[in-house]
VEXDREN-2710 file (C-alpha; in Angstrom, 1 decimal):
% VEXDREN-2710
k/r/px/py/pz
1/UNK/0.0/0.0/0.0
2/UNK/1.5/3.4/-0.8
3/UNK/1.4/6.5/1.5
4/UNK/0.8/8.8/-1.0
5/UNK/-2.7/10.3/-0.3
6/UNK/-3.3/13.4/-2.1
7/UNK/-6.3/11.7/-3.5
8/UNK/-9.1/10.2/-1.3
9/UNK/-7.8/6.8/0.8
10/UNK/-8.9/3.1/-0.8
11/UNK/-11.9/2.3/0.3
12/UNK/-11.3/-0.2/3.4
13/UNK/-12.8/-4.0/2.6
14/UNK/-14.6/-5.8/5.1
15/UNK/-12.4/-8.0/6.1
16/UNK/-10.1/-5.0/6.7
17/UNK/-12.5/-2.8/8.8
18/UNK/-13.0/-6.5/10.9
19/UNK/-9.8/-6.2/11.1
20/UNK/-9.3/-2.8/12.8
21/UNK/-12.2/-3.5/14.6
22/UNK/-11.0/-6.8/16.5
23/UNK/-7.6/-4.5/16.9
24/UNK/-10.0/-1.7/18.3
25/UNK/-11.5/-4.3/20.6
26/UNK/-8.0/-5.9/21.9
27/UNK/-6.8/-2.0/22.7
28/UNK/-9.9/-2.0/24.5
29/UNK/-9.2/-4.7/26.7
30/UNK/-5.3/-4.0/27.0
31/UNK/-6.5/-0.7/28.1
32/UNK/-8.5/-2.0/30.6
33/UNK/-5.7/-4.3/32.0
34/UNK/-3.2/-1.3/32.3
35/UNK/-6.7/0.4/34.2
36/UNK/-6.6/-2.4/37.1
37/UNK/-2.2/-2.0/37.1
38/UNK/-2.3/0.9/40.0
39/UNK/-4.2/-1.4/42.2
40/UNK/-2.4/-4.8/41.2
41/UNK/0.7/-2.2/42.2
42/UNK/-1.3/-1.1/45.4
43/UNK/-1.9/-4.3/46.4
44/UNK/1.6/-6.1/45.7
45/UNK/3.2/-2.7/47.6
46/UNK/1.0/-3.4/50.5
47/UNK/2.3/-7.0/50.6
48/UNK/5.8/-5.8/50.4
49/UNK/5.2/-3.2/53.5
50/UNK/3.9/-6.5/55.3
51/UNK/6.5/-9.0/54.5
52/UNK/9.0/-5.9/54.9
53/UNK/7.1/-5.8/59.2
54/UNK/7.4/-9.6/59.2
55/UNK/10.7/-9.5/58.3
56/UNK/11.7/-6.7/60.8
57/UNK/9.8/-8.6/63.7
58/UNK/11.6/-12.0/62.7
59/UNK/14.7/-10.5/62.6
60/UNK/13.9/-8.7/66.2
61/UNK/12.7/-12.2/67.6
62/UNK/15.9/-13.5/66.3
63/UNK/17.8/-11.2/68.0
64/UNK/15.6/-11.2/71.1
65/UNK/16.4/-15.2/71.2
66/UNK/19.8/-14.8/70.8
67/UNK/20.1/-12.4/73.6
68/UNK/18.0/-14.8/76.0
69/UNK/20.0/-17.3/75.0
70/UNK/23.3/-15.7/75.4
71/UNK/21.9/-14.7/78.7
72/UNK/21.0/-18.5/79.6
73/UNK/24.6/-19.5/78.6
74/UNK/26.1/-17.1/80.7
75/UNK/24.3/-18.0/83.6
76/UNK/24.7/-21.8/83.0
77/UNK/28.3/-21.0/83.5
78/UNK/28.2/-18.8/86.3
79/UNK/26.0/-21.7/88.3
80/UNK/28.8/-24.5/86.8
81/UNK/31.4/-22.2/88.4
82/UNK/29.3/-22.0/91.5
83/UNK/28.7/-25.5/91.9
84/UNK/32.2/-26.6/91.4
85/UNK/33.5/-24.1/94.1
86/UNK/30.9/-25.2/96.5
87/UNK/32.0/-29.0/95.6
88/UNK/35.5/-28.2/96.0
89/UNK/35.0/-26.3/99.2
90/UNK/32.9/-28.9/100.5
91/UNK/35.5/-31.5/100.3
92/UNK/38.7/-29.5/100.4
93/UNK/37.9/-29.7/104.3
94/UNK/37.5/-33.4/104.1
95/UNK/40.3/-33.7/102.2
96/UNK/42.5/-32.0/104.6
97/UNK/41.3/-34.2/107.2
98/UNK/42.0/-37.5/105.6
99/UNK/45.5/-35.8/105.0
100/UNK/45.7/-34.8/108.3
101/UNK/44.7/-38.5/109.8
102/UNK/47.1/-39.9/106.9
103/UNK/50.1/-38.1/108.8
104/UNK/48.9/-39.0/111.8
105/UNK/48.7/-42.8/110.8
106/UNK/51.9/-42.5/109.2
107/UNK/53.5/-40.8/112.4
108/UNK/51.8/-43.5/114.2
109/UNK/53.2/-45.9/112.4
110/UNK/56.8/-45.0/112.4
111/UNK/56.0/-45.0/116.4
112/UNK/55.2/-48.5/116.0
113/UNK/58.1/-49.6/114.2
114/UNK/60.7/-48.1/116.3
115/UNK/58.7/-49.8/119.4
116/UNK/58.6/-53.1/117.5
117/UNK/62.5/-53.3/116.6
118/UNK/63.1/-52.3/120.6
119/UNK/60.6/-54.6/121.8
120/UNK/61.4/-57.5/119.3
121/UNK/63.8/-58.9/121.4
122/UNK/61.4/-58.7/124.0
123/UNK/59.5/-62.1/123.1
124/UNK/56.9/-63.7/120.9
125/UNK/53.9/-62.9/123.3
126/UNK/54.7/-59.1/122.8
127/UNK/55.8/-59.0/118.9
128/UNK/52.5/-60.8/118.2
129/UNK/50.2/-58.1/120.4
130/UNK/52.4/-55.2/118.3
131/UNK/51.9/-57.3/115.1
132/UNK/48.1/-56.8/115.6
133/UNK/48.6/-53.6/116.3
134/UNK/50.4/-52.9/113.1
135/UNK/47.6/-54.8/110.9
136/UNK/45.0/-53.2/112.6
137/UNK/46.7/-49.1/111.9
138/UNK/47.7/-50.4/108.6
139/UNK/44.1/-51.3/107.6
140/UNK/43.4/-47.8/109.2
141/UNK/45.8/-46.4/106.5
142/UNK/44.5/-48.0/104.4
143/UNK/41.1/-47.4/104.4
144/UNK/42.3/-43.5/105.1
145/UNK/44.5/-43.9/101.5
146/UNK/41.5/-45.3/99.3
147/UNK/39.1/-42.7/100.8
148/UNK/41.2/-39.9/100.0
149/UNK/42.1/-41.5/96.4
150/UNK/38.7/-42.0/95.7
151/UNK/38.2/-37.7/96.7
152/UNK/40.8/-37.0/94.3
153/UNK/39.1/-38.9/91.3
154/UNK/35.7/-37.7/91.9
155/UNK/37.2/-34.1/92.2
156/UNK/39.1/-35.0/88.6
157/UNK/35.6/-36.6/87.4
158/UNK/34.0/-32.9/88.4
159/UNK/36.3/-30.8/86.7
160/UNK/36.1/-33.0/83.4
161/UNK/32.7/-32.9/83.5
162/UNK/32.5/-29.2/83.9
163/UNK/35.2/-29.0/81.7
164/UNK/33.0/-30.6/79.0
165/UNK/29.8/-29.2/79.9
166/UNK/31.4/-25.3/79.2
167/UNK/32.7/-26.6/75.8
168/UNK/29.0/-28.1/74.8
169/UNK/27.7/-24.7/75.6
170/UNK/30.5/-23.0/73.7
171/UNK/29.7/-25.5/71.0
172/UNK/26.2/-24.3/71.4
173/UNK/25.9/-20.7/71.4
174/UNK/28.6/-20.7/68.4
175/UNK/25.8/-23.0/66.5
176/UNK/23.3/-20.2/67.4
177/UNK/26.0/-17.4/66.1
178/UNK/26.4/-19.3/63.1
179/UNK/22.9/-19.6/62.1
180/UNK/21.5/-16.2/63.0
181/UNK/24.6/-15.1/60.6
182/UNK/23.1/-17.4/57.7
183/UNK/19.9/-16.2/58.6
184/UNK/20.9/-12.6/58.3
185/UNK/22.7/-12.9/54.9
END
């Protein structure tokens, strides 16, 4: 078709002006889909400003948690620390003690064996009444040895388990560090 129109237009055809018209019609309709785009928009921005609030309150729960829990932690440690010096100052006494009834044993026993070399010439009667004695003070020691053994390995059982306890709540709050740093990215 030329552009040249300094004479009257062709006269359209039928099929042309049905044409136009079906192109009139789907302007129509694309008109009235860009009419309902401000409210689409509307809407959609409305979501945003609501995901945007959810967002903000996750990320202040997040941060809430992480602050109770860091709190928790340090308060877990405190009481460990507590409870191990109350356990170490409830049998540092008894410790002592035993120590103190070791040395006394031990002086005791020393006493015993200078008597039995003077008296061991002094006859079987007397070496076997200082014989018992000696069984009898050495089961004393004894006795006084294991308890104060079995102290030391249930202080050394404390302290591990203390020991490990602080490092599972290390192991623990650096998790909870971790993730709230994924989380954040």
């Amino acid at each position: 078709m030329s552009n040249d129109y300094s004479s009257d237009p062709p006269i359209a055809t039928a099929g042309q002006l049905l044409a136009i018209s079906d192109k009139i019609n789907d302007l129509g309709k694309s008109m009235d889909k860009l009419a309902e785009m401000p409210q689409k928009l509307d809407r959609m921005n409305m979501q945003l400003e609501q995901l945007n609030k959810e967002h903000q309150q996750t990320r202040n729960d997040l941060n809430q948690t992480r602050d109770n829990l860091q709190d928790d932690l340090d308060r877990a440690k405190s009481n460990f620390k507590s409870e191990i010096k109350q356990v170490r100052n409830e049998i540092d006494p008894k410790f002592k003690e035993m120590d103190m009834q070791i040395r006394v044993l031990h002086e005791s026993k020393t006493k015993i064996d200078s008597v039995t070399n003077l008296v061991r010439w002094g006859g079987i009667a007397i070496i076997g009444v200082f014989a018992a004695a000696w069984n009898n003070q050495t089961a004393k020691t004894d006795t006084v040895n294991s308890l104060a053994m079995a102290n030391s390995q249930k202080i050394q059982v404390l302290e591990k388990q203390s020991d490990q306890t602080l490092r599972t709540l290390e192991e623990i709050r650096n998790k909870l560090y971790e993730r709230n740093m994924r989380e954040e990215k």
